[in-house]
C-alpha positions as CSV (number, residue, x, y, z in Angstrom):
1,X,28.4,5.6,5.6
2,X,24.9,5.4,7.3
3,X,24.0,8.8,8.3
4,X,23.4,8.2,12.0
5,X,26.4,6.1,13.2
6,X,30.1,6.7,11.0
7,X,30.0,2.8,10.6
8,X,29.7,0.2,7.5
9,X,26.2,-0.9,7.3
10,X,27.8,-4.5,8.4
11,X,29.5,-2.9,11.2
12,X,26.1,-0.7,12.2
13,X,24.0,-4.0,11.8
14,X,26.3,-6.1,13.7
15,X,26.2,-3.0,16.6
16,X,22.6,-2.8,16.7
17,X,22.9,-6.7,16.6
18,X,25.5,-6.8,19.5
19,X,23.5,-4.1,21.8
20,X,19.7,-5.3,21.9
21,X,20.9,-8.7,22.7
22,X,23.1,-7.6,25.4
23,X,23.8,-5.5,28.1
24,X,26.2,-2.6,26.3
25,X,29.3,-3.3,28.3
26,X,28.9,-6.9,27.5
27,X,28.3,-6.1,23.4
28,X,31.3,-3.7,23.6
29,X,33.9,-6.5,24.6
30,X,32.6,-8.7,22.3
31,X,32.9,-6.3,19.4
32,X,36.7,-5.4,21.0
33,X,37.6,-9.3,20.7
34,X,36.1,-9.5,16.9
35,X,37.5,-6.2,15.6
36,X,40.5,-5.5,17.7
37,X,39.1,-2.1,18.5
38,X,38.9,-0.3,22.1
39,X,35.1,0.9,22.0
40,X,33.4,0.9,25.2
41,X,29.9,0.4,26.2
42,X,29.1,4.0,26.4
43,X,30.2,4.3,22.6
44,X,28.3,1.2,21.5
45,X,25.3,2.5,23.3
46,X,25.0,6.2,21.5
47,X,25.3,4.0,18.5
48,X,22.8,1.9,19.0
49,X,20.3,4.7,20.3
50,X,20.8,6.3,17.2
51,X,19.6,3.2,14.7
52,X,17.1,2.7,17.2
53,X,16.0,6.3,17.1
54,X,16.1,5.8,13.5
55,X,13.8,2.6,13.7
56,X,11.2,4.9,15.7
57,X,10.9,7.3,13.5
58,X,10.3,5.5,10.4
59,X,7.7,3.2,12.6
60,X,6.0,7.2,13.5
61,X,6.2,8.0,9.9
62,X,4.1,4.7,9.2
63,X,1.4,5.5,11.8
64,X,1.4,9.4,10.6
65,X,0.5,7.7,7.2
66,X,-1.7,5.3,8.5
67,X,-3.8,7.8,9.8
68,X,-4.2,9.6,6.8
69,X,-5.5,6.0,5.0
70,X,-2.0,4.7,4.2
71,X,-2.0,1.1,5.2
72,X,1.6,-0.8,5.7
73,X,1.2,-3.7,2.8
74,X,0.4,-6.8,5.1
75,X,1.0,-10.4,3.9
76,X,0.1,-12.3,0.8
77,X,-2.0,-14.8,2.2
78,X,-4.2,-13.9,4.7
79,X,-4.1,-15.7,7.8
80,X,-6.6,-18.2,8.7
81,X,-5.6,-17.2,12.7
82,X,-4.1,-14.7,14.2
83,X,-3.9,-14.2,17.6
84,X,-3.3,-11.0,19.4
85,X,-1.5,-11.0,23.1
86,X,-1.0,-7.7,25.1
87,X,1.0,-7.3,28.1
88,X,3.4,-5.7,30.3
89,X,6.9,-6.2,31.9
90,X,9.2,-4.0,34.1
91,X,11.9,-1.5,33.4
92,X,14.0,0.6,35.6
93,X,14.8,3.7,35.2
94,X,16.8,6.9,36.2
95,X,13.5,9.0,37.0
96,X,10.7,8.7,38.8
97,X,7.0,8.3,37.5
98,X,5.5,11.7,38.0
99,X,2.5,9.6,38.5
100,X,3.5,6.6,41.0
101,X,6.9,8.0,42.1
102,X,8.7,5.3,41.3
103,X,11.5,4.7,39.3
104,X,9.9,1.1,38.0
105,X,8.3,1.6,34.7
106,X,6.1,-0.4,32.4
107,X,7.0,-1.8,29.0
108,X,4.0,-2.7,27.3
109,X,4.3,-5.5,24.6
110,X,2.3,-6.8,21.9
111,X,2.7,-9.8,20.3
112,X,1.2,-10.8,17.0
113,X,1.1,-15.0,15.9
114,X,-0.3,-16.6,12.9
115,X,-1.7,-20.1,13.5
116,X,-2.8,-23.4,11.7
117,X,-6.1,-24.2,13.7
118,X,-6.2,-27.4,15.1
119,X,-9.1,-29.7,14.4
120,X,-10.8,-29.7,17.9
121,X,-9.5,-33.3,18.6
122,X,-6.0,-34.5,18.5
123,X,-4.4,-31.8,16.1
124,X,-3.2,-28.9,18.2
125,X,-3.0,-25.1,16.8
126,X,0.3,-24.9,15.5
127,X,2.2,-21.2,15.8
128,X,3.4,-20.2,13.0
129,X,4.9,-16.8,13.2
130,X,5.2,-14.0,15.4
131,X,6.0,-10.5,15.6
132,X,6.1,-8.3,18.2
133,X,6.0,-4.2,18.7
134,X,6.8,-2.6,22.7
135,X,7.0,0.8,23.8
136,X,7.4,2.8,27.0
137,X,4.5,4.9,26.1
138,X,1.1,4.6,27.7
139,X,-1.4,2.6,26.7
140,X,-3.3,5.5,24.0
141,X,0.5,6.0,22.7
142,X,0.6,2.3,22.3
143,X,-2.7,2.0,20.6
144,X,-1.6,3.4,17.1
145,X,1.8,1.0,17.5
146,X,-0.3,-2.1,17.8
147,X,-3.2,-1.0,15.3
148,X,0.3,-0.6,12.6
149,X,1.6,-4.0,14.1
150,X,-1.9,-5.6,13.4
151,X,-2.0,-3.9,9.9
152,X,1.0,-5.5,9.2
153,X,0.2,-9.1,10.1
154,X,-2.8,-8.9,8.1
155,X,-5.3,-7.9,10.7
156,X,-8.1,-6.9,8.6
157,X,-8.2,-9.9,6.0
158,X,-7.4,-12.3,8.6
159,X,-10.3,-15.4,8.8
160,X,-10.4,-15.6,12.9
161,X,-8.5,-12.8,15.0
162,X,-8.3,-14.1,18.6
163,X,-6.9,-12.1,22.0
164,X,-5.9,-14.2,24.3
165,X,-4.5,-11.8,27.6
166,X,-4.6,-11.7,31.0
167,X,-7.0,-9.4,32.8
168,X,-5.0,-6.6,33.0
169,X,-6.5,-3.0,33.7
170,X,-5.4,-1.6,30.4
171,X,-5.1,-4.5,28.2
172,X,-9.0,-5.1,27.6
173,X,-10.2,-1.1,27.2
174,X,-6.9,-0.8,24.7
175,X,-8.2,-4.0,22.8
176,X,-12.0,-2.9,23.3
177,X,-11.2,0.7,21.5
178,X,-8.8,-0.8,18.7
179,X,-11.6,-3.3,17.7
180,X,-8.7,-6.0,17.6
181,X,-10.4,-9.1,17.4
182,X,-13.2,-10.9,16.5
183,X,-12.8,-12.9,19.6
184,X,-11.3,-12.3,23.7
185,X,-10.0,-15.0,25.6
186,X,-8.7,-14.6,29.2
187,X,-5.6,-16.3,29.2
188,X,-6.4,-20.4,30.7
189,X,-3.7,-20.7,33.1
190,X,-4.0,-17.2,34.5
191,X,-7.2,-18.3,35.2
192,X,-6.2,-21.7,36.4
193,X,-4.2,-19.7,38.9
194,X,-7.0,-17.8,40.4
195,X,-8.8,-21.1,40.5
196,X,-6.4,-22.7,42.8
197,X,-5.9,-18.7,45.0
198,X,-9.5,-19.2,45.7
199,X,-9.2,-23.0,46.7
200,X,-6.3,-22.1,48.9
201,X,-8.6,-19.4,50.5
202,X,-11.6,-21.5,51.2
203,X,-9.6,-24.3,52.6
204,X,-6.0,-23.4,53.5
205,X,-2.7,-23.7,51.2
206,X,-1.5,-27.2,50.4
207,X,-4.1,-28.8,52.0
208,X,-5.9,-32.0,50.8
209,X,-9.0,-30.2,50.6
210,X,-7.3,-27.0,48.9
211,X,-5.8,-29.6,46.6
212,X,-9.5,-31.4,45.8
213,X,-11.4,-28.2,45.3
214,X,-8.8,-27.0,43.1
215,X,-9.1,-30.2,40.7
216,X,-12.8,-29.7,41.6
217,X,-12.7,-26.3,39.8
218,X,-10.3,-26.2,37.1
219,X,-11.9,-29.5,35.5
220,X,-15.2,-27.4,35.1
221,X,-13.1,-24.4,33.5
222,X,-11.3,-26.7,31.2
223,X,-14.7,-27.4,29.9
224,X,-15.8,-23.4,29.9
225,X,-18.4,-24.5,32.7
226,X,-17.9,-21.3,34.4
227,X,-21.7,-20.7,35.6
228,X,-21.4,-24.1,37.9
229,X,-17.7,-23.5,39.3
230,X,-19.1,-20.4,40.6
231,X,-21.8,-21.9,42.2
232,X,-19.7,-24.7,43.5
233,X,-17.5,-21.8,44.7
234,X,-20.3,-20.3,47.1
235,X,-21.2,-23.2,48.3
236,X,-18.2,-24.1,49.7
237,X,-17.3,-19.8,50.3
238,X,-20.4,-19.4,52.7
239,X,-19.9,-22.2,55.3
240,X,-16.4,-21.3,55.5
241,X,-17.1,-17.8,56.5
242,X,-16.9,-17.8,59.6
243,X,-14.0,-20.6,59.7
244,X,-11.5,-18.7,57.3
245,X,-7.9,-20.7,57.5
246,X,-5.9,-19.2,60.0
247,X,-2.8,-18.8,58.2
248,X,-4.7,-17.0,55.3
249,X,-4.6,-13.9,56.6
250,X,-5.9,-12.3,53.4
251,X,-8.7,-14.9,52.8
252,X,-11.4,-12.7,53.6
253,X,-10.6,-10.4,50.9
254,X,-9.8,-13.1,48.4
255,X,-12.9,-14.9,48.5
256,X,-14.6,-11.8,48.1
257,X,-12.6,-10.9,45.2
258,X,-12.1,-13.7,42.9
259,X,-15.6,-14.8,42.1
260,X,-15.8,-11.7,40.7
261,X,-13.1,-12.2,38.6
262,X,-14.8,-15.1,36.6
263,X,-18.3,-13.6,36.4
264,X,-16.9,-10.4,34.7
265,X,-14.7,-12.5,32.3
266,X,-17.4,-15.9,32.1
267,X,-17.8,-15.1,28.2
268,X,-14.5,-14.9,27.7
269,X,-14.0,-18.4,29.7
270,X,-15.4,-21.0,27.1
271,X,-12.8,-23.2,26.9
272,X,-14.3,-26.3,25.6
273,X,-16.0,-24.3,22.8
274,X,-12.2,-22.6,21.6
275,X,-10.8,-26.0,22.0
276,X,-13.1,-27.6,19.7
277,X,-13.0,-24.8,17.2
278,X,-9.2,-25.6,16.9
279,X,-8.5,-22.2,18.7
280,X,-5.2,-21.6,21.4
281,X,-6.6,-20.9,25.0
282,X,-3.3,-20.0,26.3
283,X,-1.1,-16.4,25.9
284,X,2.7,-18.6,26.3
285,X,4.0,-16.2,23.1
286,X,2.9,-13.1,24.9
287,X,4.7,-14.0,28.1
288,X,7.4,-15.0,26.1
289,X,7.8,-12.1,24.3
290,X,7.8,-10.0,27.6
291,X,10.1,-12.3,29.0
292,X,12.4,-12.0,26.1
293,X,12.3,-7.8,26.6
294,X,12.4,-8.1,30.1
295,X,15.8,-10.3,29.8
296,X,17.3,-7.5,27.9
297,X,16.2,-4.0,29.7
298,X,15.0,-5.2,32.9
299,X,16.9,-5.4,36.4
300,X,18.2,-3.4,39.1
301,X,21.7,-2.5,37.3
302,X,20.4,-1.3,34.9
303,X,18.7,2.1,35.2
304,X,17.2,4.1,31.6
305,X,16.4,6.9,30.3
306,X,13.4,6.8,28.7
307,X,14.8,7.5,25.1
308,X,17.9,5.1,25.4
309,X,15.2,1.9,26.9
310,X,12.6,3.4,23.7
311,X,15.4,2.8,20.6
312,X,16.4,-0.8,22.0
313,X,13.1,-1.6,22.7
314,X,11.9,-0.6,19.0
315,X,15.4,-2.6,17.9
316,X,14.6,-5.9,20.2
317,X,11.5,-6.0,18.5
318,X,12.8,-5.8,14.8
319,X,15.1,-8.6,15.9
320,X,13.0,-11.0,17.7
321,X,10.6,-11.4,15.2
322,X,10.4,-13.6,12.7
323,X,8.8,-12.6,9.4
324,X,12.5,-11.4,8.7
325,X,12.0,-7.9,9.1
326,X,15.9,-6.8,10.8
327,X,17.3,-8.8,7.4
328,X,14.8,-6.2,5.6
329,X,15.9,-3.6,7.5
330,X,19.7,-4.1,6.8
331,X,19.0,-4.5,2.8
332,X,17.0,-1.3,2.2
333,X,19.0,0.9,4.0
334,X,19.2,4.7,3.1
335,X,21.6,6.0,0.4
336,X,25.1,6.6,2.3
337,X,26.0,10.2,2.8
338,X,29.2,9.6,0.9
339,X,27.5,7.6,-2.1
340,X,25.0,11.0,-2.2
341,X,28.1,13.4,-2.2
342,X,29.7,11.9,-4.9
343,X,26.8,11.3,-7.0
344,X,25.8,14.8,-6.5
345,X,29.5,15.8,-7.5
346,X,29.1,13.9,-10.8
């Protein structure tokens, strides 16, 4: 029997299985229907922590070894792309933030995904694979998780490592001190978004001449022309300074704030030259990824201790990958405790 749960490793697998895809009441009746057992979710979620807990400390074990010059052996072709997404979702939990006093939590999440390039015309990048590694921790207790992750995937030998994030407060200092890629993009459609805040600002939302300035804008950051859509963005901020829309009440401090926004990231903004390079401008598997955690540990009902939300985030992100890593973990599990007693009887 595996040491940490009295189950079969097909029962354990299909547990583990059952419980990071669903919430455990949920995994516990559908176990009950399949095995004619009485378990409850309570019992299917000390399981589960327990491979999970398992999971993180072999993954601890691999940075501890790491650190001493130990590398994880990473593909067996180098990639020709990978690209690198950090972000963050939302978990709930039982106690507060000693920090923020809240019980809302961060998840951070880093996703990993090989590519094809594309030929700068009418071939688009092509994903390939991804992999992903989260955490509760902090951003410098995620830092070892994703230089591992990175390691894995084939960082190092990789042609062209790309990150392609939002302009989150963390994500860019993390990435910065890791030395994760050769290459930062901010994320197009985030900033396709602030494009279209700032138009609503200037002119009013859903107006025609929000709507105009908006096309106005993004067309010159499709092309990475990010010098002239600021400048067509104070010429049309100044006159309208003393004429802010009237039902933007916070116009004042947007228009303030978001040209800033794209002249501290303008070098990371040159779309038309990643396009043409064959390069993704978007972060869609990031988001997906956090979208994919978030559908399992996030939402009011469900309230976590750190520990329990730790081991089914480390198990969510064995199974949601897809370089086959949970098959691997299932086939080279430990020697069972019986198997060792009876050889040792022998």
């Amino acid at each position: 029997m595996p040491s940490e749960v009295p189950l079969t490793p097909l029962a354990a697998e299909r547990v583990a299985r059952e419980a990071t895809d669903r919430v455990f009441d949920d995994a516990a009746r559908s176990l009950n229907l399949d095995w004619q057992t009485e378990l409850d979710g309570k019992q299917v979620q000390r399981w589960s922590q327990r491979i999970g807990d398992r999971l993180i400390a072999a993954r601890d074990q691999e940075i501890r070894l790491e650190q001493r010059g130990v590398h994880p052996e990473g593909p067996l072709n180098a990639p020709a792309l990978l690209v690198v997404g950090l972000d963050g979702g939302r978990v709930h939990t039982r106690d507060k933030d000693p920090r923020t006093q809240s019980r809302w939590r961060e998840d951070k999440v880093a996703s990993f995904t090989s590519y094809l390039p594309g030929d700068g015309k009418e071939q688009n990048p092509k994903a390939l694979v991804t992999t992903y590694t989260a955490t509760m921790k902090d951003a410098q207790g995620f830092g070892p998780m994703v230089k591992l992750e990175g390691n894995r995937r084939g960082l190092s030998r990789a042609a062209v490592v790309l990150n392609i994030s939002d302009g989150g407060n963390w994500i860019d200092p993390l990435a910065s001190q890791l030395k994760l890629a050769d290459h930062r993009i901010i994320d197009y459609y985030h900033a396709v978004e602030h494009v279209h805040t700032l138009a609503a600002a200037v002119h009013g939302k859903d107006t025609p001449e929000s709507k105009t300035l908006g096309v106005e804008l993004e067309s010159l950051l499709w092309e990475g022309k990010v010098d002239p859509m600021i400048q067509m963005v104070q010429q049309h901020v100044r006159p309208s300074e003393k004429a802010l829309p009237e039902e933007t009440a916070e116009s004042p401090q947007i228009l303030h704030r978001e040209p800033g926004y794209f002249e501290k990231h303008r070098e990371h903004m040159q779309y038309g030259v990643y396009r043409a390079k064959g390069w993704p401008i978007g972060s869609g598997n990031t988001e997906a990824g956090v979208k994919t955690f978030n559908k399992r540990v996030k939402g009011t009902e469900q309230r976590w201790r750190l520990p329990g939300v730790e081991a089914i985030l480390a198990l969510r992100a064995a199974w949601k990958s897809q370089d086959g890593r949970w098959e691997r973990l299932w086939a080279n599990r430990p020697a069972y405790v019986l198997a060792k007693a009876r050889k040792k009887a022998a």
